[in-house]
Backbone as a ProteinNet text record, in pm:
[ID]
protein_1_A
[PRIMARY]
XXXXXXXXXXXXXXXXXXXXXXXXXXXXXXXXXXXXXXXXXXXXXXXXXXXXXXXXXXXXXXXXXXXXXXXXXXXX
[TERTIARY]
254	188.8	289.3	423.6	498.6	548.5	570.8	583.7	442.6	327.1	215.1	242	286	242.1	393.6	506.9	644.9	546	447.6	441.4	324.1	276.7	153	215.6	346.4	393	502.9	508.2	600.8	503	427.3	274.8	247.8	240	193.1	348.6	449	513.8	529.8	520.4	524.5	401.2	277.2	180.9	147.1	289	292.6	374.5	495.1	601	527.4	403	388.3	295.1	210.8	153.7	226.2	330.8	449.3	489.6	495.7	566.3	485.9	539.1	459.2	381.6	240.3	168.6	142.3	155.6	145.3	249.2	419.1	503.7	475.9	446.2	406.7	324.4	182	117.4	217.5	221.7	315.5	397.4	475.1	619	532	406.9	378.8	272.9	153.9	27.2	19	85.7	93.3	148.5	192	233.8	97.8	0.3	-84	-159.2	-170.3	-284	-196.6	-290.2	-227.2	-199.8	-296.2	-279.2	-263.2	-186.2	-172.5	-241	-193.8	-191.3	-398	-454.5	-599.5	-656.2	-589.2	-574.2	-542.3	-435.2	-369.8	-507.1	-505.9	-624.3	-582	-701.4	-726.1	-664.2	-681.5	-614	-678.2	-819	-931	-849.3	-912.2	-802.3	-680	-577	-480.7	-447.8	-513.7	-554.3	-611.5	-743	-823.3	-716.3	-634.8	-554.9	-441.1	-400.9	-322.3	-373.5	-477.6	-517	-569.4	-651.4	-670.9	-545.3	-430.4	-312.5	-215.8	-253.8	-256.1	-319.7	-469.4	-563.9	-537.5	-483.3	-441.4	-316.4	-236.6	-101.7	-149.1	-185.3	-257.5	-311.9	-429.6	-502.9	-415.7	-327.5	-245.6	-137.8	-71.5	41.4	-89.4	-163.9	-253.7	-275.4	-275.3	-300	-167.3	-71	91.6	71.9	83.8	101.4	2	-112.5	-243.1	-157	-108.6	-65.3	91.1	204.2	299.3	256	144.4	125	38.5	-29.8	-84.5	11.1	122.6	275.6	339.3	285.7	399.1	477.9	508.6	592.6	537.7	601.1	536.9	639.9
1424.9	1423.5	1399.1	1492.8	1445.4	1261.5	1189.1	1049.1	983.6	1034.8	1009	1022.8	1123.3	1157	1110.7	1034.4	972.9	845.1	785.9	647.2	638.2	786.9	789.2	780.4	844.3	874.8	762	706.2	580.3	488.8	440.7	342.4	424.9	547.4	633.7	598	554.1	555.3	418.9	326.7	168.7	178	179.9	157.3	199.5	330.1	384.1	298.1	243.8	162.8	10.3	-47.6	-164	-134.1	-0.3	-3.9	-23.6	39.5	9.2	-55.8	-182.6	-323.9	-394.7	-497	-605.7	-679	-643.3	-711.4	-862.3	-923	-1013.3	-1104.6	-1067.1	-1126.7	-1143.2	-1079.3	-1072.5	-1184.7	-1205.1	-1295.7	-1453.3	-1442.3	-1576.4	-1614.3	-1521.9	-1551	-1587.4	-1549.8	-1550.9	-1664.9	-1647.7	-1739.8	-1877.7	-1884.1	-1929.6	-2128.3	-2137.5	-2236	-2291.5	-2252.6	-2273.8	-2386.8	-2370.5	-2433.7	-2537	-2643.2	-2771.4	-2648.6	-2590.9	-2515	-2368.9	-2357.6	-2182.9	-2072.7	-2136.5	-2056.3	-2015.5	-2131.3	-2142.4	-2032.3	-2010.8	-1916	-1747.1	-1752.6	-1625.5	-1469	-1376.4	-1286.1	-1207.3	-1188.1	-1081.1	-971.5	-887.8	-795.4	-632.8	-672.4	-600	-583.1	-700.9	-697.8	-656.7	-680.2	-618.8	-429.2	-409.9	-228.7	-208	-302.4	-193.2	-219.5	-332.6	-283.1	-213.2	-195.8	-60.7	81.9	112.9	199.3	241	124	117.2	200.3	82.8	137	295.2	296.9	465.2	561.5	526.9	650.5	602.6	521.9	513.5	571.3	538.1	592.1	782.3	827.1	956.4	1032.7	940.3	977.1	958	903.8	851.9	1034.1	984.3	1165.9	1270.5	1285.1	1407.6	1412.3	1295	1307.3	1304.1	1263.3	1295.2	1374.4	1518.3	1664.1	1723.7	1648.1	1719.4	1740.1	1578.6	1613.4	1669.2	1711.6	1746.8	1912.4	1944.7	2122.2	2095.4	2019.8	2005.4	2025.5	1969.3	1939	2098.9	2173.8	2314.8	2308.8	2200.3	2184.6	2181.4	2327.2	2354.9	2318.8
1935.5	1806.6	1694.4	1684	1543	1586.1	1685.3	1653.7	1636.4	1642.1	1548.2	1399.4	1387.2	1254.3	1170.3	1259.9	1184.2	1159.2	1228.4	1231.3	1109.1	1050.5	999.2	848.2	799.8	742	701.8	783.1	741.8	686.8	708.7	675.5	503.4	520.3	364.8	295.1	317	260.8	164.8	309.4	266.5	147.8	206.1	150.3	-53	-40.2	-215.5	-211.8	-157.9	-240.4	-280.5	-190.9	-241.9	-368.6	-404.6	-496.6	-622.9	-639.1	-779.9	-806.7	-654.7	-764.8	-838.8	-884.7	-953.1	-900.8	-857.4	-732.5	-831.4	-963.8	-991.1	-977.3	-968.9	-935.5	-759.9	-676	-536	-499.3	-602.8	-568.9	-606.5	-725.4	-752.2	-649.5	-575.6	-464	-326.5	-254.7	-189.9	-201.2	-314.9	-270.3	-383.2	-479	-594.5	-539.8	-430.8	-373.7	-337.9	-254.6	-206.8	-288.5	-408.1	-519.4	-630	-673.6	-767.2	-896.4	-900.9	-1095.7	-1017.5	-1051.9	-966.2	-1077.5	-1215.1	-1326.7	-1361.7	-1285.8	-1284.2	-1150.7	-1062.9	-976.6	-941.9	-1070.7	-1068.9	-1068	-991.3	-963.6	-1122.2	-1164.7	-1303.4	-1291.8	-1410.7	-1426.5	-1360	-1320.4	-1264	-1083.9	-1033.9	-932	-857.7	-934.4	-939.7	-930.6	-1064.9	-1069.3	-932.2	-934.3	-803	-667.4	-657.7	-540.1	-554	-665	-654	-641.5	-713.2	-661.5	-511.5	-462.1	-309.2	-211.9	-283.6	-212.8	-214.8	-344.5	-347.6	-272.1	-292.5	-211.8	-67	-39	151.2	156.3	86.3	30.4	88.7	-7.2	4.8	106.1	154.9	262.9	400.1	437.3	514.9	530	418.9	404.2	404.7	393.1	422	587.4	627.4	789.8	859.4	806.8	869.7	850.5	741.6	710.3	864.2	896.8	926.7	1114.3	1149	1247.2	1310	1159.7	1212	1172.9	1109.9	1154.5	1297.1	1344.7	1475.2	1583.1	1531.1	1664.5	1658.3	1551	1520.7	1435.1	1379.1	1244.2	1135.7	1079	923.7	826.7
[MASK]
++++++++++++++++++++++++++++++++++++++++++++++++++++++++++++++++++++++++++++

C-alpha cells in the first residue's frame, strides 16, 4: 500500500505544479504550431481558470487519498 500511495502522491504533486504555470505560455510552446493564425486559436481566459482549477481539485483529491492510503499501510 505505501508504494500506492508514493505513486498517488507523486501524480498530486505533478498535477499542483502544472496548475501554477503559465498554462497560456504551455499552450503556445506545445499547440500554437498546429494552426495558420494561432493568435485566432489561443483558448480564453474561462478555459484556462477552469483547468487550473480542475487541476487543483485532483491536485487535492489525489493527496487526500495518498494520506488515506499511507495511514492504511500504518504510517501516520
Amino acid at each position: 500500500m505505501t508504494g500506492a500511495g508514493v505513486f498517488v502522491a507523486f501524480f498530486a504533486v505533478l498535477f499542483l505544479g502544472l496548475a501554477f504555470i503559465d498554462q497560456r505560455k504551455v499552450w503556445w510552446r506545445f499547440q500554437a504550431h498546429r494552426f495558420d493564425n494561432p493568435a485566432a486559436h489561443e483558448p480564453s481566459d474561462g478555459l484556462i481558470r477552469g483547468r487550473r482549477i480542475a487541476l487543483i481539485v485532483l491536485a487535492l483529491f489525489l493527496g487526500w487519498q495518498a494520506v488515506g492510503m499511507f495511514r492504511l499501510a500504518g504510517m501516520e
